[in-house]
N, C-alpha and C positions, 0 to 999 in steps of 0.2 A: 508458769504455763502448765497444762493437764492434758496429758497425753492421750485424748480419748479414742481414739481408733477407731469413731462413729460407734461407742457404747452411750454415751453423750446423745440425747433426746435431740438436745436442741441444733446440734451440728448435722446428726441426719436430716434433722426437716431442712435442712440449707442444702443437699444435695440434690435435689431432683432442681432445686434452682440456679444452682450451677450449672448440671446438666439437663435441661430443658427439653421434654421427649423432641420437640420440632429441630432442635436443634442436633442431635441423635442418629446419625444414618443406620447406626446398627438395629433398632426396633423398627424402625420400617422393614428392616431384611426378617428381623426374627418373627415376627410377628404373625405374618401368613404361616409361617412353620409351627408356630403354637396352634393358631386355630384350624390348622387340618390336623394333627393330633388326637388322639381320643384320650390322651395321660400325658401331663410335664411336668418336669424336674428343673428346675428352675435352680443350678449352683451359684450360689454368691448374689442372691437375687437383691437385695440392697433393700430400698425399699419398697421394694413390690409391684414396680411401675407396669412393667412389662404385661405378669398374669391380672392385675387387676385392669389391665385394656383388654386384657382377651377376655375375662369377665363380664367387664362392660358394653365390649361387643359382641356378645351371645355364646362362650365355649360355654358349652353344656359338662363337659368331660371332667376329669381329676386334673387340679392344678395345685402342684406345689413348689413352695419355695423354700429354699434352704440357706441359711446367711449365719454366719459367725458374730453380726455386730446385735447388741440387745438391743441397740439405741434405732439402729435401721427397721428390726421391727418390732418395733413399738409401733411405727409411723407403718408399717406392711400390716398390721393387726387394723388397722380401722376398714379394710376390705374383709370381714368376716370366714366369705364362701370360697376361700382357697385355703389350705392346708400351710400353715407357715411352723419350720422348724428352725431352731435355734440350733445352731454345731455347723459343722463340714462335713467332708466326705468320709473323712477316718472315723468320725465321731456320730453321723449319722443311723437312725434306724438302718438294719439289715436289707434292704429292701431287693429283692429277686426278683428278674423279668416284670416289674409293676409300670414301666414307662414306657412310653412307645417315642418320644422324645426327652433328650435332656437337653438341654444348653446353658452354655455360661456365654452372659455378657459381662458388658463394660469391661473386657480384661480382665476379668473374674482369674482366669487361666495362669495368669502371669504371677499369681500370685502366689501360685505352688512353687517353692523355692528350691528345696532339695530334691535330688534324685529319688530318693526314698518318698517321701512324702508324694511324689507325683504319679509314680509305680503305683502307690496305694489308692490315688485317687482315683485313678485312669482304672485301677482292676474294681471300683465301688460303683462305677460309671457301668463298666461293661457287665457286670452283674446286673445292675437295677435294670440294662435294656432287655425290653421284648425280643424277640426272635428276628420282627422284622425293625427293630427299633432303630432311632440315630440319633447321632450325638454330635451333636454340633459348637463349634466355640469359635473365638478368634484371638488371634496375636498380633503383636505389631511388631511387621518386620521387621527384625535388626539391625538389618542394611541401609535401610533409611535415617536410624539414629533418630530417632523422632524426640528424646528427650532433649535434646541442644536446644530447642525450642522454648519446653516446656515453661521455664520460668515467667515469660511472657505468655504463652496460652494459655495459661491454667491461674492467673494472678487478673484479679478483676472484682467486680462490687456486684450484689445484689441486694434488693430489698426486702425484709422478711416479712413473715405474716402483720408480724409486729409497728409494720413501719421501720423499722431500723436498717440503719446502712451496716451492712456488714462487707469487711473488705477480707477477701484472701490474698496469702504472697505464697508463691512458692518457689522453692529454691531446692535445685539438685543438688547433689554432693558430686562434686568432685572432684581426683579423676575417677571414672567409672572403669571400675576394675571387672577384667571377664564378661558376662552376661547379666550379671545384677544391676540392675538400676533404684538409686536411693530417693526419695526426695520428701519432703517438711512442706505442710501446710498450716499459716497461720493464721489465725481466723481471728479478727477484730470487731467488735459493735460500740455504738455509742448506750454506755450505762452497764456492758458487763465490767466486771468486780476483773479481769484478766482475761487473756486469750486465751483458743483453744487450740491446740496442737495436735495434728495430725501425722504421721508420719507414715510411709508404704515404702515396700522395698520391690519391685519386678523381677522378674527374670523374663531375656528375653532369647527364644531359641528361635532355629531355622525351619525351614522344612522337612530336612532330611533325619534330625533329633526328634522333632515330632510326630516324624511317620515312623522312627524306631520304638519309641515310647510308645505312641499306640499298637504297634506288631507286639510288643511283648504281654499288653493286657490283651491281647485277641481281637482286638479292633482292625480293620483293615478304611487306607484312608480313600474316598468314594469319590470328592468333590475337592476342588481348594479355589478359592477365590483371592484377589487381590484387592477387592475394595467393594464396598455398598452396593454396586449397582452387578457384582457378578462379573468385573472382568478380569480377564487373563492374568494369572498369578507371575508377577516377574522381579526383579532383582531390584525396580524402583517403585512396586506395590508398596501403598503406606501399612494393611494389612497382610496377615495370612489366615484366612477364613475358611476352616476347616468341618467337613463332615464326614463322620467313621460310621461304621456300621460292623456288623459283626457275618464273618465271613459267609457267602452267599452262597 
C-alpha cells in the first residue's frame, strides 16, 4: 500500500466524487460568502471546487486557494484564473491585510493538530484579514461523536473518469484517545498494480477552546452556527460553524 495523502493525481481526482458538490451542505453556505467578497483565501482548498464555482459564477475579485496536497492541485491548476499555492498556513506567503475573507472547509480546521501549530495558524489568518475582513470555518462537534459512524459513511464505490469501480473502506482507530480522531482510507480499482492508502488524523474541540484560541490570535467570535442551514448552536448541533472577525 502507498501512503499518499492525496499527493497521488489519481486519488485526488476521486475526491470531488466522493464528495459530490450536490451532495455538500457546506458550499452552498460558503459560497454566497465567497461571492460577496472582493478577496478569498481559500485554506485547505483541496481541489479547487469551491473558487472555481465562484469563478464560474462571475467573482470578478482575487481568489485564492491554498492546500498542502501536490496531488489536489494538480487537479485545482486546470481552473487557471485563481491563484493556487502549494504549503499551509505556517509555510505560506506572508500575506498582510490582502483578504477580506478566508475560510476553511471540508474540516480543513480539524486538521490543525497541536496547540502550537494552531496558535500559528489562527495568528497567519488574523494577519492576512482586512480590517473589516472574516474568517470563517467549521468543526464537528464533539459531543455528537460523529466518527462511530464514520466507517459506514465514508466506505462506498464510485465510478471514475475511467470507467473504473473504485471501492473505499474506511476504518477508525480505536479507542479514540482525548480529542484526536484517527482513521485509514483504502482505496481499490479494477487494474491498479495495489491500493491506495490514505490516512488523516482530526482533532476535535468545543466551543469554548475555540473562542480561546481565537481570543489569543485577536479574533473575536461574531456568529456560530450549528448546521447548514444557520441554526441555533446546541449540545446536539452535528456542526460548529464559526465566524471571527478582528475586534470592532
Amino acid at each position: 500500500m502507498v501512503d499518499t495523502q492525496f499527493s497521488d493525481r489519481r486519488l485526488a481526482a476521486l475526491y470531488d466524487l466522493f464528495c459530490p458538490w450536490d451532495e455538500r451542505g457546506d458550499f452552498a453556505f460558503y459560497l454566497p460568502l465567497v461571492m460577496s467578497a472582493r478577496s478569498v483565501l481559500d485554506v485547505g482548498c483541496g481541489t479547487g471546487a469551491l473558487l472555481r464555482r465562484a469563478r464560474e459564477d462571475g467573482h470578478t475579485g482575487r481568489l485564492c486557494g491554498l492546500d498542502p496536497g501536490a496531488g489536489m492541485l494538480e487537479v485545482a491548476r486546470e481552473c487557471p484564473d485563481v491563484e493556487w499555492v502549494l504549503g499551509d498556513l505556517l509555510s505560506a506567503p506572508g500575506w498582510s491585510r490582502e483578504f477580506q475573507l478566508v475560510v476553511m472547509t471540508g474540516h480543513a480546521f480539524q486538521g490543525l493538530l497541536g496547540d502550537d501549530e494552531l496558535r500559528g495558524a489562527l495568528a497567519a489568518v488574523a494577519t492576512a484579514l482586512t480590517d473589516d475582513g472574516r474568517f470563517v470555518f467549521e468543526t464537528r462537534n464533539p459531543l455528537v461523536r460523529e466518527w462511530e459512524d464514520w466507517n459506514t459513511r465514508y466506505s462506498g464505490e464510485v465510478v471514475d473518469s475511467a470507467g473504473t469501480v473504485v471501492r473505499c473502506v474506511c476504518e477508525v482507530e480505536t479507542p479514540v484517545r482525548g480529542d484526536l480522531v484517527s482513521a485509514t482510507y483504502t482505496y481499490t480499482g479494477g487494474g491498479w498494480e495495489r491500493p491506495l492508502l490514505s490516512r488523516s488524523t482530526l482533532r476535535f474541540l468545543g466551543p469554548d477552546a475555540l473562542a480561546e484560541l481565537l481570543d489569543e490570535a485577536g479574533l473575536v467570535v461574531a456568529e456560530q452556527f450549528g448546521d447548514w442551514d444557520r441554526g441555533p448552536l446546541t449540545d446536539t448541533s452535528p456542526e460548529i460553524i464559526t465566524v471571527a472577525h478582528r475586534p470592532r
